[in-house]
Steps between C-alpha positions, in 0.01 A plus 500: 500500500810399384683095512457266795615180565540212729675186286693199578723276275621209581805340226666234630765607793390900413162668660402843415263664758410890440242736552440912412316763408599713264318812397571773266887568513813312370654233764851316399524170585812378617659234584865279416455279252303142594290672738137521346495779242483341175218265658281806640534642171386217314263441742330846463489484111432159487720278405512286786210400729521542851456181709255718722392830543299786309627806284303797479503829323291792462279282736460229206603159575745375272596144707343336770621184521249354786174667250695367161517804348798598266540752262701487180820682460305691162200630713684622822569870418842432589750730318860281508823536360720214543904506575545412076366788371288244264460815240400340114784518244311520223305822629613854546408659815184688431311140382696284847314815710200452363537054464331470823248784560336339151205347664451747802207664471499737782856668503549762731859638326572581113787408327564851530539533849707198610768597184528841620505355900783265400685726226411294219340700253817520248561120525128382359629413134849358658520083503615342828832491407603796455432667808670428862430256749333771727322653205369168472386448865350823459282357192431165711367751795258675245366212327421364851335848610279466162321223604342740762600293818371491852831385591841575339793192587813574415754197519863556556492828274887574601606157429832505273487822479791753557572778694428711202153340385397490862557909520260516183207202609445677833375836463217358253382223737475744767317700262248225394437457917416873539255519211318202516262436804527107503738281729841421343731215601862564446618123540922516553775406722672857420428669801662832407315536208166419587535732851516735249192487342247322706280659825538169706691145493376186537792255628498139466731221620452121490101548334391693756460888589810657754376906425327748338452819582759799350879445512550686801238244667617193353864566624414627817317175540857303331337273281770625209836502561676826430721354247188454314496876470794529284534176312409357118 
C-alpha cells in the first residue's frame, strides 16, 4: 500500500512531471529551490490540481484527472504541517493538538501517546507563545499525527531554523518515522538534515525526478552535487 503517483503540471514556461511509490518509511524530498517541491506538496494535499495524472493512497484514488475524480483537502487522511507553523494564538497547546482530530472518528493514537512521542506532556496548559520555535514544530507535528493520517507531509520543517533548533526538531521527527507505519514526506532543500532522518531521497531538478534511492545511491549515480552535502 502506501502513495503512488504519476502527475503533470503545466504553468506557463514551468512543467512538473513525477511519478513514485512510496510505502511505509520516511523519504526526504529534495531539491534547490524552484525545482518542484512546493508544487508536489500542494499537489499531494490538494491545493493545486494536477493538469493530468492520478494520486493514490492506501489503494484509494484521491485524483484522476482523465475519470474526474478529486478529493478534498478535509477528506484525504493527509496529516500536514506547513513551513508557518500555523499554531492558534488564542489556544494553549493541549486544545491546538486536539483542533484537528475533533471530527475524526476512527483515531488510531491518543493524545497521550503523540505528547509523550514528541515530549510534550509538560507544555499542554502553555499558550503558543511561550514556548520555542521547535517546541512549536513539535506541537504542529502532533496535531498533524492526531488526525490519524495515511500520510504524514512535512514542508520545509528546518526552514529558519538554527543550528540549535535544528539539533532539537530532529531526533523527534525521526522518532515520529520509526513509530508510525505510514509514508512520511520530508519536503526540504537541506540535504544534511534530512539524510539524517529519512531511509531514501527523492531528488528533483527542473519538475522532474534525477534520483532516489539512499544517499550512497543517489551520489554514486551524481544527480547531487557534493557541495549539496554540506551546505544551508
Amino acid at each position: 500500500m502506501g502513495l503512488e503517483f504519476d502527475i503533470q503540471l503545466e504553468r506557463r514556461e514551468f512543467k512538473l512531471d513525477l511519478s513514485a511509490e512510496f510505502h511505509n518509511k520516511t523519504y526526504g524530498i529534495y531539491g534547490h529551490s524552484g525545482a518542484g517541491k512546493t508544487s508536489l506538496f500542494s499537489l499531494l494535499n490538494g491545493l493545486l490540481r494536477p493538469s493530468t495524472g492520478f494520486i493514490k493512497l492506501d489503494g484509494e484514488t484521491l485524483v484522476n484527472v482523465k475519470q474526474k475524480i478529486f478529493i478534498p483537502p478535509n477528506k484525504r487522511r493527509i496529516g500536514v504541517v506547513f513551513q508557518e507553523k500555523l499554531l492558534f494564538p488564542h489556544l494553549n497547546v493541549r486544545e491546538n493538538l486536539e483542533f484537528g482530530c475533533r471530527y475524526i472518528k476512527d483515531r488510531s493514537i491518543s493524545l497521550s501517546e503523540v505528547t509523550e512521542l514528541l515530549g510534550l506532556n509538560n507544555l499542554l496548559d502553555v499558550m503558543p507563545n511561550r514556548i520555542s520555535g521547535g517546541e512549536q514544530q513539535r506541537v504542529a507535528i502532533g496535531r498533524a499525527i492526531l488526525t490519524s493520517p495515511k500520510l504524514l507531509l512535512l514542508d520545509e520543517p528546518f526552514n529558519a531554523v538554527d543550528n540549535n533548533l535544528r539539533e532539537s526538531i530532529l531526533p523527534y521527527i525521526k522518532r515520529v518515522g520509526d513509530s508510525l507505519n505510514i509514508p512520511m514526506l520530508i519536503i526540504s532543500h537541506d540535504l544534511p538534515d534530512i539524510q539524517r532522518i529519512t531511509d531514501d531521497i527523492y531528488v528533483i531538478e527542473k519538475g522532474k525526478k534525477v534520483g532516489f534511492g539512499s544517499i550512497f545511491d543517489i551520489i554514486k549515480s551524481n544527480p547531487i552535487k557534493k557541495y549539496d552535502l554540506y551546505r544551508r
